[in-house]
N, C-alpha and C positions, 0 to 999 in steps of 0.2 A: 204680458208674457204668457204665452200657452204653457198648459198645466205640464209637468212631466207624464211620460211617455202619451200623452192627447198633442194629435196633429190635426189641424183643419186639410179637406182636400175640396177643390173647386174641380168641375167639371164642365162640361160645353161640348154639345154635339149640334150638329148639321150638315144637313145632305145640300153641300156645294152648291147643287147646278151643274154638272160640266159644260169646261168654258166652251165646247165647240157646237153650239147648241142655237140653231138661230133666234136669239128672244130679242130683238129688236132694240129697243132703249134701255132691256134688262140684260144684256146680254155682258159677259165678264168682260169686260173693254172698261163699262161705265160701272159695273158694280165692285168693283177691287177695291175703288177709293175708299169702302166703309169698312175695311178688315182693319187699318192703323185703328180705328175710333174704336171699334169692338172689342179690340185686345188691350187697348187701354184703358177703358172701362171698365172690364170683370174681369183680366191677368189671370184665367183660369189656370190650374195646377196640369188639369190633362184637357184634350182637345180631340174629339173624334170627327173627322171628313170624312162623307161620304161622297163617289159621285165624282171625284176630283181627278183632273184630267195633270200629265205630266207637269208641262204647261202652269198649272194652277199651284201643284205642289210649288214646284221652283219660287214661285213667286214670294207662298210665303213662308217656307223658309228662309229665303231672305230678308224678309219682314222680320222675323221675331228670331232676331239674333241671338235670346238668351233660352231659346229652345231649341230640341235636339226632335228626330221623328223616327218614325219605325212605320212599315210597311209598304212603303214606294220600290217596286219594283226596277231592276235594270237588265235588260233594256227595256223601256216602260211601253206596255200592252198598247195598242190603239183603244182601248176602251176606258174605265174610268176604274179606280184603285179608292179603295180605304184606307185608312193612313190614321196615327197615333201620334198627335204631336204633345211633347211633354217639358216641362218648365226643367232643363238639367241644371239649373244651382243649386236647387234644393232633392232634383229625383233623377236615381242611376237606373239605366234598363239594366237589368241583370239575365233576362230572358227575351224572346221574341220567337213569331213563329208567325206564318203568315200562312195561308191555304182556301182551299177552294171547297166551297161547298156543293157536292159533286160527292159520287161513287167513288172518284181518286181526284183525292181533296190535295195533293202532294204536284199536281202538274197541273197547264190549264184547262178546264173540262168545265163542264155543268151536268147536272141534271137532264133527264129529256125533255122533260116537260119545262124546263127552264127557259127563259126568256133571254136571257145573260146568262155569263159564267160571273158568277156571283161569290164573291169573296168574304173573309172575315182576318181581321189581324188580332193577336192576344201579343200583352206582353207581361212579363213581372217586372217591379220598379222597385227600388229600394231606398229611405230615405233616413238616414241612421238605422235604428233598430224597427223601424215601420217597413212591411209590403203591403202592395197592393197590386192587383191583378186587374187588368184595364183588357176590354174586348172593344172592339168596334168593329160593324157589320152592317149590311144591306142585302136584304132578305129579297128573293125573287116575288111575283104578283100569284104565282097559282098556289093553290092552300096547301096541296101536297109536297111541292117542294116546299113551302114554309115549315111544314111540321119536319119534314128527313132534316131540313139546313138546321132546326132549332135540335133536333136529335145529335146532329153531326158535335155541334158548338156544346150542347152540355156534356157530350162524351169526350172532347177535348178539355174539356175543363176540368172531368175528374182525372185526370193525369197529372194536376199541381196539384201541391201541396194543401190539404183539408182545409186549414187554419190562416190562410191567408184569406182577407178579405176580396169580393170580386164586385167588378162596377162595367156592367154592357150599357154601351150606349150604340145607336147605330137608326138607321133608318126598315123599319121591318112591315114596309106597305100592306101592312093588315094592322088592325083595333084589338084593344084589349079582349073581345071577346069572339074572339077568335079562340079553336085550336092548337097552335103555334104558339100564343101568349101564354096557356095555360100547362105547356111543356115546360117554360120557363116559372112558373109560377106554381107548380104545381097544383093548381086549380082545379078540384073534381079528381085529382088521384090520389090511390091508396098509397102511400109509402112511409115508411118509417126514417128514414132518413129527411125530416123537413128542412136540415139544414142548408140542402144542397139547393136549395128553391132561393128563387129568387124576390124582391117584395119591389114595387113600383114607386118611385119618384114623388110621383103625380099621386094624386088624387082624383074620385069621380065628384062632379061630373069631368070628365077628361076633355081638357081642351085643343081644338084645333091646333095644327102642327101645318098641314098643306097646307097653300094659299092661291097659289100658283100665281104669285106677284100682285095680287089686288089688298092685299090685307088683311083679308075675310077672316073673322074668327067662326065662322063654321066649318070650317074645313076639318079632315080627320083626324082625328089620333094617330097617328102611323109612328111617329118617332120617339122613342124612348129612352129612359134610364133605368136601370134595373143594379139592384145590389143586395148583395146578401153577404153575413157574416159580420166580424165583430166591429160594424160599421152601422154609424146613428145618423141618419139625417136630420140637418141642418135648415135649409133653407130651399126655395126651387121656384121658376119661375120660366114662365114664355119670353124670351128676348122677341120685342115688335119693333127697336129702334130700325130707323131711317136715317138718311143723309139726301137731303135733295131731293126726297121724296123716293129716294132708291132702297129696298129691300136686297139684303145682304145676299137671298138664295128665294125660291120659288117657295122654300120650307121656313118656317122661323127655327133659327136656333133655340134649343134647352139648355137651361142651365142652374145646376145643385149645387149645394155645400153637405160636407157630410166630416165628421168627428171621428177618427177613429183611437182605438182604446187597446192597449197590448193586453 
């Protein structure tokens, strides 16, 4: 029995693939079949896509009928959406906000020097007397919109409430040592408020996250967990399972456990 007011929370990020993408034997036709096994496996508490195309959404919310999602657009964009999928037996959204990371992050735009119009979903959840604050995001490739998108998403975030814990996960195609990483991390800046920083997941050395469907554990760090406030982590790990010899996404999925404490 969990200790009074201590909740565990699971988590689980990965950037999809979107399905309309010509990848030949990997392509979402043949790679769907390992999402039952994956969610049966780690029944993660929250679940961040990146990457996911209408199409993809639909599918698995109908798969995981004992969760509910947040950030799927209607009518859904030709291009690919982030999306918050969450366990509702045990966790109510109480909040949501969805926007673009862009000069006017409120319609769809980008950046100019953006590659995409690059999104980011937040929601608040509520699970008895426990919040938590769930981001999920997909950072564009040029360094300067990484730093504005990481600027946009910490000044959206001090608009909730101080005291609630926050957990980003999302795919942000740059390395810890990066720019970007260190907006969220406060790394190399002066500020008195360390609270608002974020601390990593992971550990160095940081392991590969791309793979681009071969397996390779050399590939980058790109993908993340990030959390800060009255949240302890627990446990974390690279998910490399297979089915068939099929990888779930061109990315390995992440996935934590973390303690939280009123």
């Amino acid at each position: 029995m969990e200790e009074k007011n201590k909740i565990m929370i699971s988590v689980l990020t990965l950037n999809l693939r979107f399905g309309l993408a010509d990848d030949g034997s990997n392509s979402w036709q043949y790679r769907k079949k390992i999402f039952p096994y994956l969610f049966e496996k780690y029944c993660p508490d929250f679940i961040g896509f990146q990457e996911a195309n209408d199409f993809q959404t639909d599918f698995l919310n109908e798969m995981l009928t004992e969760y509910d999602l947040i950030g799927k657009r209607s009518p859904s964009p030709s291009f690919w959406q982030d999306i918050i999928i969450f366990y509702k037996k045990t966790w109510t959204c109480v909040y949501r906000e969805h926007f673009f990371l862009s000069p006017t992050p409120n319609i769809p735009s980008r950046f100019r020097e953006s590659l995409w119009p690059r999104q980011c979903t937040m929601g608040m959840f509520q699970n008895d007397n426990n919040m938590i604050i769930c981001v999920n995001t997909h950072l564009d490739f040029d360094p300067s919109v990484q730093r504005k998108s990481a600027k946009l998403i910490m000044d959206r975030l001090s608009r909730f409430p101080s005291d609630v814990p926050v957990i980003i996960v999302g795919d942000f195609n740059t390395t810890p040592f990066s720019p970007c990483y260190n907006i969220f991390t406060g790394h190399g800046q002066k500020s008195e408020e360390k609270e608002c920083y974020f601390k990593n997941a992971f550990q160095k050395p940081f392991p590969g996250t791309h793979h681009g469907f071969t397996g390779s554990l050399n590939g980058d760090y790109i993908d993340w967990i990030l959390y800060r406030g009255k949240i302890f982590k627990q446990d974390y790990r690279v998910i490399r399972d297979t089915i068939d010899g099929l990888y779930p996404s061109d990315h390995f999925p992440l996935y934590a456990t973390f303690k939280v404490i009123d």
